[in-house]
PDB file of N, CA, C and O in Angstrom:
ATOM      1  N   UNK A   1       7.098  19.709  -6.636  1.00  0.00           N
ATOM      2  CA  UNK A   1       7.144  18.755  -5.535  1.00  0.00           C
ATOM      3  C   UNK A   1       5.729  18.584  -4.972  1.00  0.00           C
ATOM      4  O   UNK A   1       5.102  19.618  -4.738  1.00  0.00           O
ATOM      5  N   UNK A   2       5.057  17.207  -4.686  1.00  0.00           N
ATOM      6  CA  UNK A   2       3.728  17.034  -3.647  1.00  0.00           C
ATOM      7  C   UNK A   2       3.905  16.956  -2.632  1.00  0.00           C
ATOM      8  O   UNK A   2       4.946  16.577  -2.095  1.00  0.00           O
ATOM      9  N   UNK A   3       2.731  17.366  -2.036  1.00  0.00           N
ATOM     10  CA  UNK A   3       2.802  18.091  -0.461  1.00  0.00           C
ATOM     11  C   UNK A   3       2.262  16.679  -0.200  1.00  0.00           C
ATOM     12  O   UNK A   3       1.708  15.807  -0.869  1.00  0.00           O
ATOM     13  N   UNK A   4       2.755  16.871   1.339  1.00  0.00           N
ATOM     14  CA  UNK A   4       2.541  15.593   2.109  1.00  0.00           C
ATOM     15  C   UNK A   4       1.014  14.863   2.066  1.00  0.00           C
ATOM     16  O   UNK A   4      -0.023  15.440   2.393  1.00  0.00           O
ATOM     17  N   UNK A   5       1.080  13.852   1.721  1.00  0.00           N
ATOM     18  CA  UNK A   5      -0.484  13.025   2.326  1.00  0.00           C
ATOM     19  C   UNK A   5      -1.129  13.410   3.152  1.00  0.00           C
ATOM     20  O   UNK A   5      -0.559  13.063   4.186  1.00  0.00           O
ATOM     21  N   UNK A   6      -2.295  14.111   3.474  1.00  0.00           N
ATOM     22  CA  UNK A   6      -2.932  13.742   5.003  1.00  0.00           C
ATOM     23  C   UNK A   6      -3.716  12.424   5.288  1.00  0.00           C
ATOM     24  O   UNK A   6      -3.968  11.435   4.599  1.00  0.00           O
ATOM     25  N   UNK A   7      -4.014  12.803   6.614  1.00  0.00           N
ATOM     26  CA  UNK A   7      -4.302  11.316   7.114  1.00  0.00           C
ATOM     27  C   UNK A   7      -5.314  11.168   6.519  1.00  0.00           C
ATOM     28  O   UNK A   7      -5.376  10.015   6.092  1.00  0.00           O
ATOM     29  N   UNK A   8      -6.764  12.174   6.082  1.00  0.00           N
ATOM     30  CA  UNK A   8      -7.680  11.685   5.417  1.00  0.00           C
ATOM     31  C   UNK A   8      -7.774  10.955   4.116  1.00  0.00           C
ATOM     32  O   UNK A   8      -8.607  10.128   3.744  1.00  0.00           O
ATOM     33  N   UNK A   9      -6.447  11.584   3.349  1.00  0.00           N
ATOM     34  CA  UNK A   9      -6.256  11.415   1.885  1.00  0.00           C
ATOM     35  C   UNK A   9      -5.475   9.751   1.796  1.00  0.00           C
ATOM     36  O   UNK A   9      -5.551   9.104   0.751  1.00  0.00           O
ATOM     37  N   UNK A  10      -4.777   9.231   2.978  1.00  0.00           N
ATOM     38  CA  UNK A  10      -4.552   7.836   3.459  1.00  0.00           C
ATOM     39  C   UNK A  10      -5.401   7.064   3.248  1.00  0.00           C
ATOM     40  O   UNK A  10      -5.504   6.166   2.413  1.00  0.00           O
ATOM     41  N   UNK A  11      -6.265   7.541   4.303  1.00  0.00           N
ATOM     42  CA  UNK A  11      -7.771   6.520   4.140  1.00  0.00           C
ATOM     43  C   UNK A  11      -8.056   6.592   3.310  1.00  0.00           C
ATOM     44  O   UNK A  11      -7.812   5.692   2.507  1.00  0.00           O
ATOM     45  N   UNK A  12      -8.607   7.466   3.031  1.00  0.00           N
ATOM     46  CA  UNK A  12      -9.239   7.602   1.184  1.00  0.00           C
ATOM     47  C   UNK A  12      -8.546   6.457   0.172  1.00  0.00           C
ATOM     48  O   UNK A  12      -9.152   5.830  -0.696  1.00  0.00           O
ATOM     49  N   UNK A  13      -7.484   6.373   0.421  1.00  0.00           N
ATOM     50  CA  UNK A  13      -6.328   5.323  -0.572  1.00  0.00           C
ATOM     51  C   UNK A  13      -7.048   4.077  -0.300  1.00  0.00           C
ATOM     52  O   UNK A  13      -7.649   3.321  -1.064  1.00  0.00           O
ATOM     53  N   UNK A  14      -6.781   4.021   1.395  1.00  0.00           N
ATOM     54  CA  UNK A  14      -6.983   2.683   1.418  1.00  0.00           C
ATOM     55  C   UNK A  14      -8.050   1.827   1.362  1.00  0.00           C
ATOM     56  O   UNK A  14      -8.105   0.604   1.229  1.00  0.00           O
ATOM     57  N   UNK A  15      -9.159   2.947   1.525  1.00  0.00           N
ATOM     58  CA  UNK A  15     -10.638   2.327   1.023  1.00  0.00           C
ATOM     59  C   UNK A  15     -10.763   2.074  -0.291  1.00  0.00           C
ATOM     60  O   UNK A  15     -11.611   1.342  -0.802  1.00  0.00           O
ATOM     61  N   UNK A  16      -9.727   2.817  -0.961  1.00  0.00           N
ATOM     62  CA  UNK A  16     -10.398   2.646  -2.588  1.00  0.00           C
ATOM     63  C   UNK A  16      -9.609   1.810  -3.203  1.00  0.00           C
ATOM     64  O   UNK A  16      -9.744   1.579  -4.405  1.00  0.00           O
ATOM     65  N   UNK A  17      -8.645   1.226  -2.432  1.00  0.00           N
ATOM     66  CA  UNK A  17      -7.779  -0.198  -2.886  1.00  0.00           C
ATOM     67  C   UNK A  17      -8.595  -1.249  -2.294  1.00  0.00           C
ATOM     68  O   UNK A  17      -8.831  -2.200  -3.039  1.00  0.00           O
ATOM     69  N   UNK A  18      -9.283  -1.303  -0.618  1.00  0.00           N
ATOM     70  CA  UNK A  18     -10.004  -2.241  -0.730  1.00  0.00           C
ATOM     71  C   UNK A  18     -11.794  -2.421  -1.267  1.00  0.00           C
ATOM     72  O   UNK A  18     -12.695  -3.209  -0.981  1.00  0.00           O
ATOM     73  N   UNK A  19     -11.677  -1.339  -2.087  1.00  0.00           N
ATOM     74  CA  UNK A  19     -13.065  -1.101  -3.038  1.00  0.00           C
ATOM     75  C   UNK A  19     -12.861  -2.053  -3.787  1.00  0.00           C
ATOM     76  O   UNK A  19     -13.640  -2.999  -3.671  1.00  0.00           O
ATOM     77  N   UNK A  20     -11.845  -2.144  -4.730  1.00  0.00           N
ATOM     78  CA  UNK A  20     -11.168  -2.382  -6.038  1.00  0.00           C
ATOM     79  C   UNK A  20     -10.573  -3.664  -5.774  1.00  0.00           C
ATOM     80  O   UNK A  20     -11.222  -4.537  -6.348  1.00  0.00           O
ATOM     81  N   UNK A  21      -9.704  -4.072  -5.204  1.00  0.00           N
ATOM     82  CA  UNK A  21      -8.995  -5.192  -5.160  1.00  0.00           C
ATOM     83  C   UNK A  21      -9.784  -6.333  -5.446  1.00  0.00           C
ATOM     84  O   UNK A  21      -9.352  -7.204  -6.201  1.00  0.00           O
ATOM     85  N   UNK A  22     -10.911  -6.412  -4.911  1.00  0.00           N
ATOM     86  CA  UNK A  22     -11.725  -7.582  -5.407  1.00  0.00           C
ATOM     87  C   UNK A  22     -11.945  -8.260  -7.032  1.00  0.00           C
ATOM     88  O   UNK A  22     -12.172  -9.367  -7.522  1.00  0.00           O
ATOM     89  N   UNK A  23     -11.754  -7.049  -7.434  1.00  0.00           N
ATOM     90  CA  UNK A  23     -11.722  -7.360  -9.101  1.00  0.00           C
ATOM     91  C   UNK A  23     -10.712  -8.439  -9.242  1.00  0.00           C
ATOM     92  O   UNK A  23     -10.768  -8.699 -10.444  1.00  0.00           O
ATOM     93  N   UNK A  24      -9.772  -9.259  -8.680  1.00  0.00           N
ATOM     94  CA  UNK A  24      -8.759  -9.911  -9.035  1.00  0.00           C
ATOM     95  C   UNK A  24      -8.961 -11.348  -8.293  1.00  0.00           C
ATOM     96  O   UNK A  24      -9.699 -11.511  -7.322  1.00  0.00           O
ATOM     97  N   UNK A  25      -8.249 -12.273  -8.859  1.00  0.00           N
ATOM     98  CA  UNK A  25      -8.493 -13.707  -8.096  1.00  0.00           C
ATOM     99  C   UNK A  25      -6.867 -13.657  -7.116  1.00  0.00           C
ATOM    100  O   UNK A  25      -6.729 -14.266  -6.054  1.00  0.00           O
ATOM    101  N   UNK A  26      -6.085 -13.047  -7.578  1.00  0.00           N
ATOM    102  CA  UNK A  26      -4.949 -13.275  -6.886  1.00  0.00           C
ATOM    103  C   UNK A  26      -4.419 -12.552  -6.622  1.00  0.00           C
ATOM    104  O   UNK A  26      -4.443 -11.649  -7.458  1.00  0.00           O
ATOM    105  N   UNK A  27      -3.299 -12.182  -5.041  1.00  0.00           N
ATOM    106  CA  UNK A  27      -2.908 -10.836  -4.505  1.00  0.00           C
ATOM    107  C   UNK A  27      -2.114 -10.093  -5.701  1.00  0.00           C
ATOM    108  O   UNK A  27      -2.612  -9.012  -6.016  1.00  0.00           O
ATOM    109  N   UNK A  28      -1.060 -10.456  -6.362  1.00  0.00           N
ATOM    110  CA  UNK A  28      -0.147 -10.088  -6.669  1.00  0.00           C
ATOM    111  C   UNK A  28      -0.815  -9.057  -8.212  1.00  0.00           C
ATOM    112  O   UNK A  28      -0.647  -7.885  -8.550  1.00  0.00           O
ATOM    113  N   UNK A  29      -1.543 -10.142  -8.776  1.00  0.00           N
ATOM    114  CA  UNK A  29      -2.524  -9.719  -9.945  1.00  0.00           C
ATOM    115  C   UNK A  29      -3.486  -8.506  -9.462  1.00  0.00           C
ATOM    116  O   UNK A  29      -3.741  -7.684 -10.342  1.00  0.00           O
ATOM    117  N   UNK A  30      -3.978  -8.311  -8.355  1.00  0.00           N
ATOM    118  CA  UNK A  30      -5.019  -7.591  -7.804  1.00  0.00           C
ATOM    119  C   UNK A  30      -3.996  -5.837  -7.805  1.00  0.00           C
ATOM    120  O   UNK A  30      -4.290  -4.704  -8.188  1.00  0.00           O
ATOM    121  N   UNK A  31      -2.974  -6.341  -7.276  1.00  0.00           N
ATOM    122  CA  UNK A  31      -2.143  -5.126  -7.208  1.00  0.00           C
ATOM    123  C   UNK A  31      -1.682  -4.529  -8.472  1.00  0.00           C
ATOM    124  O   UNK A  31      -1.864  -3.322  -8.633  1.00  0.00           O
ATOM    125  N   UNK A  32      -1.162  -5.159  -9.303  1.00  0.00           N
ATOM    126  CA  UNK A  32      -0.849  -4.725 -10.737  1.00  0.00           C
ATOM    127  C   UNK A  32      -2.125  -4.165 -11.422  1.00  0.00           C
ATOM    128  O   UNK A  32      -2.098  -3.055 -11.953  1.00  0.00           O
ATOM    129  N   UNK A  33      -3.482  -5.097 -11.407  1.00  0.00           N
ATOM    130  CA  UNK A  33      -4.506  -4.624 -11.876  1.00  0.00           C
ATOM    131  C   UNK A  33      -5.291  -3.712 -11.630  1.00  0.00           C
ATOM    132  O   UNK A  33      -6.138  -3.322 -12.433  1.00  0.00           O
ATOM    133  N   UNK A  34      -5.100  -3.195 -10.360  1.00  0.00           N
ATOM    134  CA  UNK A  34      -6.348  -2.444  -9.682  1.00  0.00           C
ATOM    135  C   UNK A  34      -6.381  -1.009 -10.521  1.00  0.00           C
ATOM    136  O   UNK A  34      -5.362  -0.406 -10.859  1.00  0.00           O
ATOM    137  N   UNK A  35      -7.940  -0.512 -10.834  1.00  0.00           N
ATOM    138  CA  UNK A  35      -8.208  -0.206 -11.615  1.00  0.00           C
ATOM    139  C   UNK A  35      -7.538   1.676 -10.688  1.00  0.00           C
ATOM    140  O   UNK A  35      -8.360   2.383 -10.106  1.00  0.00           O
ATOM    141  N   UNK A  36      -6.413   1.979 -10.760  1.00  0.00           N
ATOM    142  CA  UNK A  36      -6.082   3.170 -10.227  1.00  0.00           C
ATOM    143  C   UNK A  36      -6.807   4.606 -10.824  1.00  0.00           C
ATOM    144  O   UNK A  36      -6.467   5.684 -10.335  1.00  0.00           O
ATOM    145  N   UNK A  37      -7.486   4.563 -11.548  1.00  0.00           N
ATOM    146  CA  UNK A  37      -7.887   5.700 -12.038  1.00  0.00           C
ATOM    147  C   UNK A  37      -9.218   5.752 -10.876  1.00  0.00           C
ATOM    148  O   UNK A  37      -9.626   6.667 -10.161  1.00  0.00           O
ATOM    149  N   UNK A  38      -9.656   4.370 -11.052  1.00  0.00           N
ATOM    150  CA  UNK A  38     -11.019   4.642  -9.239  1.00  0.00           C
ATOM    151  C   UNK A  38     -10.844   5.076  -8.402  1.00  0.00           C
ATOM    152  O   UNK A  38     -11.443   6.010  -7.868  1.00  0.00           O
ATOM    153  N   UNK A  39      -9.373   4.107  -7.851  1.00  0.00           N
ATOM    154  CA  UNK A  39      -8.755   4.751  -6.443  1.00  0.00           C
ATOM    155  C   UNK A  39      -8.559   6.251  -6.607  1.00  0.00           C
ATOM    156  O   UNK A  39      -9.012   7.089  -5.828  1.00  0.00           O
ATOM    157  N   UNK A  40      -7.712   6.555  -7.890  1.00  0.00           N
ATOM    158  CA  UNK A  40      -7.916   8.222  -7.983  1.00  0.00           C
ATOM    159  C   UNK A  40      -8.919   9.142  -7.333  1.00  0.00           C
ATOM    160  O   UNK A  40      -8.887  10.029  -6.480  1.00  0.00           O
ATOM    161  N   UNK A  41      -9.951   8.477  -8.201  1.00  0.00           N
ATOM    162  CA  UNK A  41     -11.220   9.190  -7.934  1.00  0.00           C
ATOM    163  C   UNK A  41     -11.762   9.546  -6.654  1.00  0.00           C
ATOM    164  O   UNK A  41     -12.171  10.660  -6.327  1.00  0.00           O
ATOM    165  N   UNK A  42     -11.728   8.430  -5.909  1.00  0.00           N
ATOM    166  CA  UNK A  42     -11.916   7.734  -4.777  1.00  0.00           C
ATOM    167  C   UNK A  42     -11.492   8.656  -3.607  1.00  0.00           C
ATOM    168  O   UNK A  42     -12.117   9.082  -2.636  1.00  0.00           O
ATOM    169  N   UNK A  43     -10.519   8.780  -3.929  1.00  0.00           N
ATOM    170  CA  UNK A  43      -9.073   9.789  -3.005  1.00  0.00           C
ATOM    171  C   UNK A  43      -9.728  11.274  -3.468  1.00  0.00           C
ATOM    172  O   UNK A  43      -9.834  12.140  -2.600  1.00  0.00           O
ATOM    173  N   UNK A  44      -9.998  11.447  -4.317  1.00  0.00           N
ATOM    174  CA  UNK A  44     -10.539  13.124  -4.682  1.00  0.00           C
ATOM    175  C   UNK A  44      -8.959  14.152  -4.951  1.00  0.00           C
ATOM    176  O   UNK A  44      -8.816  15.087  -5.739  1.00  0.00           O
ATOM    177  N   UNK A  45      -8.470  13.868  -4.488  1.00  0.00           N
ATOM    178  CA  UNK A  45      -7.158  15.008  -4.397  1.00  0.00           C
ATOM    179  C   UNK A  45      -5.760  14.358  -5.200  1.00  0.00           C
ATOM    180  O   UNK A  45      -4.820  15.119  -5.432  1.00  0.00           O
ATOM    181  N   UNK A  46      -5.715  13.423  -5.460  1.00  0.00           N
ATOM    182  CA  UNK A  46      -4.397  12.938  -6.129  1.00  0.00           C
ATOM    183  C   UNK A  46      -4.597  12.088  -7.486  1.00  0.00           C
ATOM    184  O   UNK A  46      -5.581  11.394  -7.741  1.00  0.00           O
ATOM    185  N   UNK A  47      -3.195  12.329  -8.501  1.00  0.00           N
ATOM    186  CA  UNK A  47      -3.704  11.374  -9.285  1.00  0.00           C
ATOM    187  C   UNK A  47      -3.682  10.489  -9.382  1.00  0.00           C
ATOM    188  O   UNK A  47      -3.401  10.112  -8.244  1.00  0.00           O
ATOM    189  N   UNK A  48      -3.798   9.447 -10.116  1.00  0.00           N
ATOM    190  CA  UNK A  48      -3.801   7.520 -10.225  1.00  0.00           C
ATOM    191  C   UNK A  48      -2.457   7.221  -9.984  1.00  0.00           C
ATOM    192  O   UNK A  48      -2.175   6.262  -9.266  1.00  0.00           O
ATOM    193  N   UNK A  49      -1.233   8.208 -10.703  1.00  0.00           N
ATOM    194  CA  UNK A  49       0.074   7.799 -10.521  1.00  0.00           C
ATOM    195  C   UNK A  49       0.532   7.856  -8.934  1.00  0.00           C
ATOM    196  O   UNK A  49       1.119   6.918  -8.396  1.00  0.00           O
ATOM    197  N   UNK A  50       0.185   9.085  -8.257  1.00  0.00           N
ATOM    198  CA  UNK A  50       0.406   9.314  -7.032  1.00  0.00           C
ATOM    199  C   UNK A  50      -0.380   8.358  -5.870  1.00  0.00           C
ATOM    200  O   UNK A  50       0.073   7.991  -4.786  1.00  0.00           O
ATOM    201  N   UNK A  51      -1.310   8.164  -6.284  1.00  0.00           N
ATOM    202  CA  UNK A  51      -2.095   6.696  -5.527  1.00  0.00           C
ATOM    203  C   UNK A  51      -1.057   5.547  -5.334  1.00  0.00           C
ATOM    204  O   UNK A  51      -0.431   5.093  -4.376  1.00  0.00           O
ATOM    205  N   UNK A  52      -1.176   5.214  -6.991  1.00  0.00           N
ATOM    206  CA  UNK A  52      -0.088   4.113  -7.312  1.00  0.00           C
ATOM    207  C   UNK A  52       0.986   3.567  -6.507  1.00  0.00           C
ATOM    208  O   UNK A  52       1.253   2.561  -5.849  1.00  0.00           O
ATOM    209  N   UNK A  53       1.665   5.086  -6.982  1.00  0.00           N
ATOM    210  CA  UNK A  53       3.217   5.004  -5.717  1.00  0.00           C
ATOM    211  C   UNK A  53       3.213   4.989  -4.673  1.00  0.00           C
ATOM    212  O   UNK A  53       4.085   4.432  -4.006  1.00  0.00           O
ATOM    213  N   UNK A  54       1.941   5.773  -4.071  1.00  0.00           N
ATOM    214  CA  UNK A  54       2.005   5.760  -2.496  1.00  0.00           C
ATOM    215  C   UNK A  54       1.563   4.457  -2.150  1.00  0.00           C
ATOM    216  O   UNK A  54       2.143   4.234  -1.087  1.00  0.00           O
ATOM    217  N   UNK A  55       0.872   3.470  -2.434  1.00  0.00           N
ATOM    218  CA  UNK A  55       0.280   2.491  -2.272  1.00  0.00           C
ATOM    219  C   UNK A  55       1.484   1.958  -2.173  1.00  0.00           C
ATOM    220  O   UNK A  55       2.115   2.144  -1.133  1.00  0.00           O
ATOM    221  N   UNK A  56       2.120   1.083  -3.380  1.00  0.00           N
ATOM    222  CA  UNK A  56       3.697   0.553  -3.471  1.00  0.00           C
ATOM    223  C   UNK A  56       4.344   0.768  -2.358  1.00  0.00           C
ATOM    224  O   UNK A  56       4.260  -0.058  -1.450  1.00  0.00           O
ATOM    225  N   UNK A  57       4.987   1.737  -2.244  1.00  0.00           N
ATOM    226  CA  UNK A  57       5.852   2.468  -1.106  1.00  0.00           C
ATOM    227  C   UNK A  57       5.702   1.940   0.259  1.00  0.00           C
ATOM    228  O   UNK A  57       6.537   1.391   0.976  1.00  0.00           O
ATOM    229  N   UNK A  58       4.055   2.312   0.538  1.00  0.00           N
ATOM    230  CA  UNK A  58       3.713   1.614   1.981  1.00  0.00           C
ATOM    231  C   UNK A  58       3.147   0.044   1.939  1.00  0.00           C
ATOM    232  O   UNK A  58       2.720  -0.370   3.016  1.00  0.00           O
ATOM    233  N   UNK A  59       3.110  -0.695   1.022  1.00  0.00           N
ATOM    234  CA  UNK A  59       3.233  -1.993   1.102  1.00  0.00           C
ATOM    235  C   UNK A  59       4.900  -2.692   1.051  1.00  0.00           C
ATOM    236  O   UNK A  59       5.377  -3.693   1.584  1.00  0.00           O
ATOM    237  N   UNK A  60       5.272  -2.019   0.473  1.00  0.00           N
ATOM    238  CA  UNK A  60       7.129  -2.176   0.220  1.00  0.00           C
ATOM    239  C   UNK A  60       7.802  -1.904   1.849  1.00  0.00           C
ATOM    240  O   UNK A  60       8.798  -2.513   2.238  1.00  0.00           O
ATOM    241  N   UNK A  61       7.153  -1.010   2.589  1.00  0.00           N
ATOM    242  CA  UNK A  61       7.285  -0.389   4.056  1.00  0.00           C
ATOM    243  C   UNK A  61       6.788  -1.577   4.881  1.00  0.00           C
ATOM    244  O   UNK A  61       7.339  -2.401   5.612  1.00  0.00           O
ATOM    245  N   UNK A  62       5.839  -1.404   4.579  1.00  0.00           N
ATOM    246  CA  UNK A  62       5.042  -2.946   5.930  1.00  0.00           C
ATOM    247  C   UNK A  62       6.006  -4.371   5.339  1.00  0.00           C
ATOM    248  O   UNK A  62       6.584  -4.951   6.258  1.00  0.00           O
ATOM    249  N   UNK A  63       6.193  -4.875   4.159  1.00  0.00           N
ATOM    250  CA  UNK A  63       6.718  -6.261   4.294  1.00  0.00           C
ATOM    251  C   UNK A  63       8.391  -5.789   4.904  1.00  0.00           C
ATOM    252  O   UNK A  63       9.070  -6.584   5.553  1.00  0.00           O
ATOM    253  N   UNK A  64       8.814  -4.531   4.596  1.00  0.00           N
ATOM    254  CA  UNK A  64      10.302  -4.650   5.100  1.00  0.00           C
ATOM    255  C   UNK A  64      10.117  -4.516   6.529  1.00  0.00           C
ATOM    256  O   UNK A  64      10.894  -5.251   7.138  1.00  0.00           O
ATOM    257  N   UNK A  65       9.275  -3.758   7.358  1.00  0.00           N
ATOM    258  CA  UNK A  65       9.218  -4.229   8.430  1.00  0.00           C
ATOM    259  C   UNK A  65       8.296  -4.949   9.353  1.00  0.00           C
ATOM    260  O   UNK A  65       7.876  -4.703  10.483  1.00  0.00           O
ATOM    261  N   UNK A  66       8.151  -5.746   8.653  1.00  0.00           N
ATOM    262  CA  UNK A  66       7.666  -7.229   9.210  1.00  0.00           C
ATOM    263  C   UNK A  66       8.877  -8.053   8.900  1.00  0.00           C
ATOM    264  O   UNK A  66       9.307  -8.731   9.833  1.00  0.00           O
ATOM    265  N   UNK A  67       9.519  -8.116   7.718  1.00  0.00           N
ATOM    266  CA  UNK A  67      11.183  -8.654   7.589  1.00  0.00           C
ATOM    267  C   UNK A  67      12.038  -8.113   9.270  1.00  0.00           C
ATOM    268  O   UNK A  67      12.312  -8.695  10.320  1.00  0.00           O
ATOM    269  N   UNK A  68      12.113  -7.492   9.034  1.00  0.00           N
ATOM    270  CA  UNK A  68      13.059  -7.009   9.682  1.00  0.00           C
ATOM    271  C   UNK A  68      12.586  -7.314  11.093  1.00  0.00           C
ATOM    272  O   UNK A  68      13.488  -7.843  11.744  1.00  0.00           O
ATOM    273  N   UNK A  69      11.392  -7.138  11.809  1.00  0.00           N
ATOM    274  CA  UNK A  69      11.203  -7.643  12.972  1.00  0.00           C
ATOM    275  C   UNK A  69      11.527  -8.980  13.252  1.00  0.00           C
ATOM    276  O   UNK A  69      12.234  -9.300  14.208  1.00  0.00           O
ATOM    277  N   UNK A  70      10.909  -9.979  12.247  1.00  0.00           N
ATOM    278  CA  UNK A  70      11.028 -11.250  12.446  1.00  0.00           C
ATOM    279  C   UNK A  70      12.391 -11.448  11.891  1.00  0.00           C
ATOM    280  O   UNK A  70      12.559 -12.666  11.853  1.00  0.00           O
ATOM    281  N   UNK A  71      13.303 -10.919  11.503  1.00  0.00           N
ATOM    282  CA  UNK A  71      14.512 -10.841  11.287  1.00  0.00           C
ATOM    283  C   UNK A  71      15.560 -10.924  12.688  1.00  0.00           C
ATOM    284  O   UNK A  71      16.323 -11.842  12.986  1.00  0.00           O
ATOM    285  N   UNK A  72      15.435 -10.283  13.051  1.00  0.00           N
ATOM    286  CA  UNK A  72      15.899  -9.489  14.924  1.00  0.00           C
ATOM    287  C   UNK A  72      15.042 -11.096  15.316  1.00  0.00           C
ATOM    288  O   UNK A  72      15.778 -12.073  15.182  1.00  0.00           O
ATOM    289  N   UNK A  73      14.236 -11.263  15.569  1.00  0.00           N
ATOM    290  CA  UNK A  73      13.259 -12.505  16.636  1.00  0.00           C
ATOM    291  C   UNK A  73      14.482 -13.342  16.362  1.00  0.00           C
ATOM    292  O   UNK A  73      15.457 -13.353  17.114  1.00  0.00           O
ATOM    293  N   UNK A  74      14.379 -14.098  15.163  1.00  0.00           N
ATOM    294  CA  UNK A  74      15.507 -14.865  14.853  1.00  0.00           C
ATOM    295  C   UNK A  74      16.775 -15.064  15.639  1.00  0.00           C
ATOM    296  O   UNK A  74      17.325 -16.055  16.121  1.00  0.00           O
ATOM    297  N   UNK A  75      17.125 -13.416  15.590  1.00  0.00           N
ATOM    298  CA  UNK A  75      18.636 -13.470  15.569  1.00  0.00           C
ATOM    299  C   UNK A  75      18.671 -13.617  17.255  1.00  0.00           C
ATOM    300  O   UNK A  75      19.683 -14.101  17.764  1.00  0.00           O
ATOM    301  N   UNK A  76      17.507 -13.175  18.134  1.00  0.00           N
ATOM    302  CA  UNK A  76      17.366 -12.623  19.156  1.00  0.00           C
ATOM    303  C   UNK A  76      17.502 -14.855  19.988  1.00  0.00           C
ATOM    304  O   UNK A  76      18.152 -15.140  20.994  1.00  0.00           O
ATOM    305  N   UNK A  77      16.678 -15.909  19.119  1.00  0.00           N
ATOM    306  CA  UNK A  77      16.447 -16.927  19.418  1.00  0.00           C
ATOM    307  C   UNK A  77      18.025 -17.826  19.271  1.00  0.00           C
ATOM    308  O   UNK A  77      18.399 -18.722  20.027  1.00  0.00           O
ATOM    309  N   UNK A  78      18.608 -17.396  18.334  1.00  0.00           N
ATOM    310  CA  UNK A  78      19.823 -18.108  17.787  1.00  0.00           C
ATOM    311  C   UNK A  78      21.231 -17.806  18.740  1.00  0.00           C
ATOM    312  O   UNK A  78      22.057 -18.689  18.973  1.00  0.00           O
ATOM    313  N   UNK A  79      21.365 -16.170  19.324  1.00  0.00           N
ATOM    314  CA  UNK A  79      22.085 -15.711  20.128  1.00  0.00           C
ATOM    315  C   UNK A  79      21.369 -16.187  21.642  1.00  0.00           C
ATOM    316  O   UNK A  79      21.568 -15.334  22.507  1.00  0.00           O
ATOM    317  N   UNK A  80      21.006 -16.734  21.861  1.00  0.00           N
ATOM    318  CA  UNK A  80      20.467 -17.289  23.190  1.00  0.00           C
ATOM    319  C   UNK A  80      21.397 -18.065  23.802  1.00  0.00           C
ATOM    320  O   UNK A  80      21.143 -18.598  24.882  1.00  0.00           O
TER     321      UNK A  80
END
């Protein structure tokens, strides 16, 4: 089992996705492509797969709740 993220090893992620992401013309392509063995590196403590997923996970996290807020706004405007 991997031990929890720390907050440094976060940042570390997220600098080395926005190191990298540039390599791509388009979001969706940028994400599939990004060269994860950098971000690896980048991060010092985890591997490319564990980058990978954690990355996924908390982008999969932020659009569901941004769904879900503006989900509720909705419902919050319609029940008025």
């Amino acid at each position: 089992m991997n031990k929890p993220w720390s907050d440094e090893e976060q940042s570390r992620l997220q600098e080395g996705v926005r190191l990298f992401i540039g390599e791509s013309r388009h979001l969706l392509e940028s994400f599939q492509s990004l060269p994860w063995t950098k971000v690896s590196d980048h991060v010092g403590t985890r591997t490319w797969g564990q980058c990978r997923m954690k990355w996924f996970v908390s982008v999969l996290f932020a659009f569901w709740y941004v769904f879900k807020r503006s989900f509720n706004s909705l419902l919050e405007v319609i029940n008025c």
